[in-house]
C-alpha positions in Angstrom: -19.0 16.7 -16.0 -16.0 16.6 -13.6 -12.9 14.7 -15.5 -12.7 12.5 -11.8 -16.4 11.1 -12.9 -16.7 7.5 -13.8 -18.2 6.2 -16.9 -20.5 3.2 -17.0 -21.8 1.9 -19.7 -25.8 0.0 -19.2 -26.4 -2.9 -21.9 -29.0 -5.0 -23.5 -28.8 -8.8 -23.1 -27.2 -8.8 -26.8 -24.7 -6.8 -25.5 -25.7 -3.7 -26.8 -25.1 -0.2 -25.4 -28.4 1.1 -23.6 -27.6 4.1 -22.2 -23.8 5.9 -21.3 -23.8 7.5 -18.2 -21.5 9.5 -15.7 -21.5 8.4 -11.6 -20.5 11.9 -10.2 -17.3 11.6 -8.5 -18.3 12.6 -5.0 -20.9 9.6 -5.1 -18.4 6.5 -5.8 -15.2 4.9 -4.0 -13.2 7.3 -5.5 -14.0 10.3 -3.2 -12.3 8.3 -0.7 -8.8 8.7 0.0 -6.5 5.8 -0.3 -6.6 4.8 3.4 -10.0 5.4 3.9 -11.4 2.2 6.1 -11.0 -0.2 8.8 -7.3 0.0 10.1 -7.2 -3.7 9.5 -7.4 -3.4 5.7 -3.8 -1.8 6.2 -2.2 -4.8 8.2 -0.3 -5.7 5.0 0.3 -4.4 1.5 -0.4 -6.2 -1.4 -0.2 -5.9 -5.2 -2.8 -4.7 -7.2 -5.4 -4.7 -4.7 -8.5 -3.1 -5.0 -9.4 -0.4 -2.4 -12.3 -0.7 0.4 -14.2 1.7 -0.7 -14.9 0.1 -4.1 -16.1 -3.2 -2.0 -18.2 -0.7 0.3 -19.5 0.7 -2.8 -20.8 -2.4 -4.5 -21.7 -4.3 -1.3 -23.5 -1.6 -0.8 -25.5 -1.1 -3.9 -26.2 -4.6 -4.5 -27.1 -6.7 -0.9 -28.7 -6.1 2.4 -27.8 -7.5 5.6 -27.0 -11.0 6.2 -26.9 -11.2 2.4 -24.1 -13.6 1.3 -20.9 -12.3 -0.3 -18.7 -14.3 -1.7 -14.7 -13.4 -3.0 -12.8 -16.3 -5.2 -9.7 -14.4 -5.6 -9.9 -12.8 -2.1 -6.1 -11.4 -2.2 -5.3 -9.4 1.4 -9.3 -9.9 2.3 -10.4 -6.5 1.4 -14.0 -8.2 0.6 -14.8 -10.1 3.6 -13.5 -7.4 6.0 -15.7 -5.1 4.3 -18.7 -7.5 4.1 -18.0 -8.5 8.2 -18.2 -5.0 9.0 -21.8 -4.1 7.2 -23.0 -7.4 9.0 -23.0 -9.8 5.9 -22.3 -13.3 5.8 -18.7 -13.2 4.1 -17.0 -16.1 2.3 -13.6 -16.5 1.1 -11.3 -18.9 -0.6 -7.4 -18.1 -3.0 -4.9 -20.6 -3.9 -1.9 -17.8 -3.2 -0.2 -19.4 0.2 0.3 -15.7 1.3 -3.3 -14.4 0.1 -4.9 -17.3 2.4 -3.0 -15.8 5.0 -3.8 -12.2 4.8 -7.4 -13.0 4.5 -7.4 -15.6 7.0 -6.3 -12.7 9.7 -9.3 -10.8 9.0 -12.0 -13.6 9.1 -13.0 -12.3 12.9 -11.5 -9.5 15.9 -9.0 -9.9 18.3 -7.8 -8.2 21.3 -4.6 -7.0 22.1 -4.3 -9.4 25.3 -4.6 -12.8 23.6 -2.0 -11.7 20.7 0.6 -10.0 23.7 -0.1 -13.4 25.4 0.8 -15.6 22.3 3.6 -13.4 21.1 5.4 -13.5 24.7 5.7 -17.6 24.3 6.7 -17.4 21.2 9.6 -14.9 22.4 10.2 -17.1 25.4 10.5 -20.2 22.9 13.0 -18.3 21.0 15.1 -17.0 24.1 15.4 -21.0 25.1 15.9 -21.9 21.3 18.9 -23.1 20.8 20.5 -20.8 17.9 23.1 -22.4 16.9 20.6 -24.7 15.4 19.0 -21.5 13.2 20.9 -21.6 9.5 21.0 -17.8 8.3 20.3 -17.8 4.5 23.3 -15.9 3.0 20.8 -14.0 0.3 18.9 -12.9 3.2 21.7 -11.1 4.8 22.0 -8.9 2.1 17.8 -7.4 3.6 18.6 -8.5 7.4 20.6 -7.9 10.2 21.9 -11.4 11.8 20.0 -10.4 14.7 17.1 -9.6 12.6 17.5 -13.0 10.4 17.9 -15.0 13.5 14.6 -13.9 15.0 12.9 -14.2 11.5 14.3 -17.6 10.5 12.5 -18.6 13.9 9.1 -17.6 13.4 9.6 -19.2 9.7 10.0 -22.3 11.3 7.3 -21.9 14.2 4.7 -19.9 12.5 5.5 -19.7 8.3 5.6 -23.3 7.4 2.9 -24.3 9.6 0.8 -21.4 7.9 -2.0 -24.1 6.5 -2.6 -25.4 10.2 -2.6 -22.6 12.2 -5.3 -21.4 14.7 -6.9 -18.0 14.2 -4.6 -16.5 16.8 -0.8 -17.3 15.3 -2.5 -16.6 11.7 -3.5 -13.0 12.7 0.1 -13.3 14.6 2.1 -14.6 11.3 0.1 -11.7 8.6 1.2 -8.9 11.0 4.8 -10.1 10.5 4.9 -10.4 6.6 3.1 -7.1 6.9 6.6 -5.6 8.6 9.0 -8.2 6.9 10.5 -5.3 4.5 9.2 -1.8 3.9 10.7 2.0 4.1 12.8 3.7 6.8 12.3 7.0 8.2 15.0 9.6 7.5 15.7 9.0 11.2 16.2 5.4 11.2 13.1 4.6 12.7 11.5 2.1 10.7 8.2 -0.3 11.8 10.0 -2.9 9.1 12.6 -5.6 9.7 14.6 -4.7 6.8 16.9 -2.5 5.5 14.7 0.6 3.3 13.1 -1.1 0.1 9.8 -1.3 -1.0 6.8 -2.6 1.1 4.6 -3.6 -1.9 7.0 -5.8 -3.9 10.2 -8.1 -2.6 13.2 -6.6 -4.7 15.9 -9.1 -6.2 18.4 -9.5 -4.1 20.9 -7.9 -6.7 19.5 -4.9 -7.1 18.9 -4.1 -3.2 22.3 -5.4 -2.6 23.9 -2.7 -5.0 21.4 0.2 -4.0 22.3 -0.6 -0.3 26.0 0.0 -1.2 25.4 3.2 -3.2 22.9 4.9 -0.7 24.9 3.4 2.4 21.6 2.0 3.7 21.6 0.2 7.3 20.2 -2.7 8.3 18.2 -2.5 11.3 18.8 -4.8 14.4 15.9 -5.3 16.8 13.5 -7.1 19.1 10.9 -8.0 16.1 8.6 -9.6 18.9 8.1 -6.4 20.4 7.6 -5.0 16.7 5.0 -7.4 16.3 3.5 -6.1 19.6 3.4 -2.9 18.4 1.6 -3.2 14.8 -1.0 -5.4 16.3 -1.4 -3.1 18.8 -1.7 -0.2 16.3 -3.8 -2.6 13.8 -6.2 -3.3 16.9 -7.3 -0.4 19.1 -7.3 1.4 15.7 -10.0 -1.2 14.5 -13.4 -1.5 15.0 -13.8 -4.8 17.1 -16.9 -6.8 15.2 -18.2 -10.2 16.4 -19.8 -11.1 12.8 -16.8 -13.8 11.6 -16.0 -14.7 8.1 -15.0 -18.2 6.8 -11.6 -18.4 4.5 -10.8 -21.8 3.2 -7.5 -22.3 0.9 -8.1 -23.6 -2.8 -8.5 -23.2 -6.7 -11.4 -20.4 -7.7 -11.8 -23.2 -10.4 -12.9 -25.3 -7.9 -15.2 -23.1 -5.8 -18.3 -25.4 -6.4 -16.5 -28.2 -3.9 -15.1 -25.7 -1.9 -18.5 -24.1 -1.0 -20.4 -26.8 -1.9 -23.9 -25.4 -0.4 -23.1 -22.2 -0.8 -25.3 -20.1 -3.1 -24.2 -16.0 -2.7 -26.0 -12.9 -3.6 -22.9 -11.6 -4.6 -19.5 -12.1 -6.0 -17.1 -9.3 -6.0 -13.4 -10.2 -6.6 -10.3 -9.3 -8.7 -9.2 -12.3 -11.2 -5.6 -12.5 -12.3 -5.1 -9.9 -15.3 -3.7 -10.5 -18.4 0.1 -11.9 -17.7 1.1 -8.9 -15.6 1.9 -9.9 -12.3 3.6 -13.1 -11.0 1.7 -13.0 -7.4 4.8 -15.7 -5.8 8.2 -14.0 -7.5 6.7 -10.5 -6.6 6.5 -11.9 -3.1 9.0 -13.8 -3.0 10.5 -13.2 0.6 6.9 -13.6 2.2 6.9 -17.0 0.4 10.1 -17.9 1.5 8.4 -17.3 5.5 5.8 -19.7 4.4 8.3 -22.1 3.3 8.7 -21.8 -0.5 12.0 -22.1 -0.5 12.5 -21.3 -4.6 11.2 -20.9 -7.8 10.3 -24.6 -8.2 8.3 -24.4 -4.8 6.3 -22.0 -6.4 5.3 -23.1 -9.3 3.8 -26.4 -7.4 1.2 -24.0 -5.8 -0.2 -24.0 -9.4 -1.3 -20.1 -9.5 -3.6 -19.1 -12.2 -1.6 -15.7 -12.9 0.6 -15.8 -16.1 -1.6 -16.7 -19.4 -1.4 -16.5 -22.9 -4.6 -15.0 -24.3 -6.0 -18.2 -25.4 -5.0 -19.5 -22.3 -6.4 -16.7 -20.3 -9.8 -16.6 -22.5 -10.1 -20.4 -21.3 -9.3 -19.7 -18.0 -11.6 -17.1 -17.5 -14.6 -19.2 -19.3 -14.0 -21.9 -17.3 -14.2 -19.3 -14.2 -17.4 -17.6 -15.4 -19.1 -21.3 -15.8 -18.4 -22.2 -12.2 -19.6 -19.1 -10.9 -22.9 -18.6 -12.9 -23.4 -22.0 -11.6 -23.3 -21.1 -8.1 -24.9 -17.7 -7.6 -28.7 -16.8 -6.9 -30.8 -15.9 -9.0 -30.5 -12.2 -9.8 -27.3 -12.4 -7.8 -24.6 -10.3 -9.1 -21.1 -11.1 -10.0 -18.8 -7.9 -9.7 -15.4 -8.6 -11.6 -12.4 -6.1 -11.5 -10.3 -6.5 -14.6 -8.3 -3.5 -15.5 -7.4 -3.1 -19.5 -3.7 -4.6 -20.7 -1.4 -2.7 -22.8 1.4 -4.7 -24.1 3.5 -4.9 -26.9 1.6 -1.6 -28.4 -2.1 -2.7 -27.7 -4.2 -2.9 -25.5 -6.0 -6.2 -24.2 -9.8 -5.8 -22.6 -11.7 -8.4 -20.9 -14.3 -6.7 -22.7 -13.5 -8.3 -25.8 -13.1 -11.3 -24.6 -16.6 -11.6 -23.3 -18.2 -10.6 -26.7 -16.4 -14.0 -27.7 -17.4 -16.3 -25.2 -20.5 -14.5 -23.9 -23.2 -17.1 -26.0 -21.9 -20.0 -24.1 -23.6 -18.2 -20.8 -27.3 -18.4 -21.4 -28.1 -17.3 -17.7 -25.6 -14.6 -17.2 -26.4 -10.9 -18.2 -23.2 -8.5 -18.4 -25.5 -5.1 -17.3 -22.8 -2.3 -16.8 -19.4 -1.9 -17.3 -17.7 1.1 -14.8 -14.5 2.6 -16.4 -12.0 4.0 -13.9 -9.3 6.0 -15.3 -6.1 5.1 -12.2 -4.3 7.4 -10.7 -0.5 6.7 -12.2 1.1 8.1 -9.2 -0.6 5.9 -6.6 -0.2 2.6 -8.2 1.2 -0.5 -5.9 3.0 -1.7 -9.1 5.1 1.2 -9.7 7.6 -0.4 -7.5 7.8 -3.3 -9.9 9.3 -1.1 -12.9 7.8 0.6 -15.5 6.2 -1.8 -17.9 4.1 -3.2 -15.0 3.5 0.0 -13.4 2.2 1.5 -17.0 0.7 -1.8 -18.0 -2.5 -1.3 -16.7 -4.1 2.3 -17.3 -7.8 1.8 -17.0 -9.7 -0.4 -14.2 -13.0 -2.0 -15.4 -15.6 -3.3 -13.0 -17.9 -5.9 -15.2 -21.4 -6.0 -13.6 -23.1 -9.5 -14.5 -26.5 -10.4 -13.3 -27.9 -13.8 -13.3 -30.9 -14.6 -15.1 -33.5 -17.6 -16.4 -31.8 -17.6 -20.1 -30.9 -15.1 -22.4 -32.7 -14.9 -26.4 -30.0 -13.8 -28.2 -30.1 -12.2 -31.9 -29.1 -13.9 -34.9 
């Protein structure tokens, strides 16, 4: 047995281990390096996402084509890309403004001469714009050039605060500018971002970049960010595979997916709920919400995110989650959660233990295998937000539930 193989565990319908088994690492997701996949899985970063090659894997294993796949916390879209491009019937919906986004723009293809097209009016717009008119944010300065700010304040205005009307073109448009909003600089100065050099993954406070800037005398750069846009959808494009199968995104509460999808009964679910109070999706993000229009902490907290629970509160939560889901699936359809392990305060927190609390209120749902993926320390997104969350979670778990008539369980 190779240390990189991943355990699963098989169980009885009481819950009971059946059998312990070993997937041989060359056979799962991760034999796959981190970038393996569509180019468009890479058109923006996001936090504790979970790779392509684990969707592949499961979408894989569990449907055929045309199947339908369905993703209630579908984050940067990693599902429904990966679902469009094996020719299934992919279905979305997240309550995160910048989530909707980022799976929005990778509902269908584009070409690069309808994105040029839109991006030149929205450049000749700005040329005629009168900037005077454009308020620079002082906190922002401290990440921006002027010029930069000027150019960004713009789009924030034409393309950010619109973000819940837009067409499919200035969606795809708006996630490939978050996606180079702020990232790292090339020892050369050559940068594909719009800020000075900070993290991609996470937006830093504005305290701590402003005092690292000073100490590693970092520049900010000063640009044409349309023609940066140009360039990263360009790059994101003809690197891409162009598929006609489209995908259907539709912004709401994963609470409330029986109204969203009203009709809608998949053959799979395969998402990523929030974990256990670890990551604050809108303050981790916080100068892509500001794009969108959230403004502060206050705007924030009216998008009414699921991500920062108690344990009681998150045991509810994800009850009330399970309930709406088993409600909605097919019969032997298969709900395919990733929840890593918590470890906070000295302890560690499992779904797992959770579910052996909650799991006789769900007569027709079946918890068949539990995967156990040891991560990678080194290659974690939330490193970048400081050592308790980037040692927080240690151990991924992918709960495989199956649903069933009803379940006889023991006294």
């Amino acid at each position: 047995m190779n240390e990189k193989d991943i355990k699963y565990n098989l169980y009885d319908e009481n819950f009971e281990i059946v059998k312990e088994e070993y997937l041989n690492y060359s056979e799962t997701w991760k034999n796959k390096s981190r970038i393996w996949g569509d180019q468009t899985h890479r058109l923006c970063s996001y936090v504790a996402m979970f790779p392509p090659s684990l969707a592949n894997f499961f979408i894989t294993k569990y449907t055929n084509e045309n199947d339908v796949i369905l993703d209630t916390f579908s984050g940067r879209g990693t599902t429904i890309l990966e679902s469009r491009l094996m020719n299934r019937k992919a279905y979305a919906n997240d309550l995160n403004p910048f989530a909707f986004v980022l799976s929005k723009s990778k509902t269908k293809s584009f070409n690069t001469q309808e994105i040029f097209k839109r991006v030149d009016q929205l450049e000749r717009r700005y040329q005629n714009y009168n900037k005077k008119t454009l308020k620079l944010e002082k906190d922002l300065q401290i990440y921006f050039s002027d010029k930069n700010l000027k150019q960004i304040t713009f789009l924030k205005y034409e393309l950010g605060k619109k973000w819940k009307d837009l067409d499919d073109i200035d969606n795809f448009i708006l996630a490939i500018f978050l996606g180079i909003l702020h990232g790292p600089m090339k020892k050369n100065g050559d940068s594909i971002y719009l800020s000075l050099s900070m993290s991609n993954h996470t937006s830093m406070s504005k305290k701590y970049v402003q005092k690292y800037a000073q100490d590693n005398n970092l520049k900010k750069p000063s640009f044409n960010i349309f023609d940066k846009v140009k360039n990263r959808a360009e790059k994101i494009i003809i690197n891409s595979k162009y598929e006609k199968n489209e995908a259907c995104v539709k912004y709401g509460n994963a609470l409330e997916v029986d109204k969203i999808f009203p009709n809608l009964n998949p053959k799979l679910v395969i998402t990523s709920p929030p974990y256990l109070n670890i990551i604050n999706y809108t303050n981790q993000n916080w100068l892509k919400m500001w794009v969108l229009g959230y403004d502060n902490r206050h705007d924030n907290k009216e998008i009414g995110l699921d991500d920062s629970h108690n344990l009681l509160n998150y045991k509810n939560f994800m009850s009330k989650y399970l309930w709406k889901i088993s409600k909605i699936i097919s019969k032997e359809g298969k709900i395919v959660l990733v929840i890593g392990d918590v470890f906070q305060n000295g302890k560690n927190y499992s779904f797992e233990d959770i579910w052996k609390e909650i799991r006789k209120d769900f007569l027709d749902l079946y918890l068949k295998e539990i995967y156990v993926d040891k991560i990678e320390q080194n290659y974690k997104s939330t490193n970048s937000m400081g050592s308790k969350a980037g040692k927080a979670t240690k151990v991924e778990k992918i709960y495989v539930f199956e649903k069933i008539d009803k379940l006889k369980f023991k006294d």
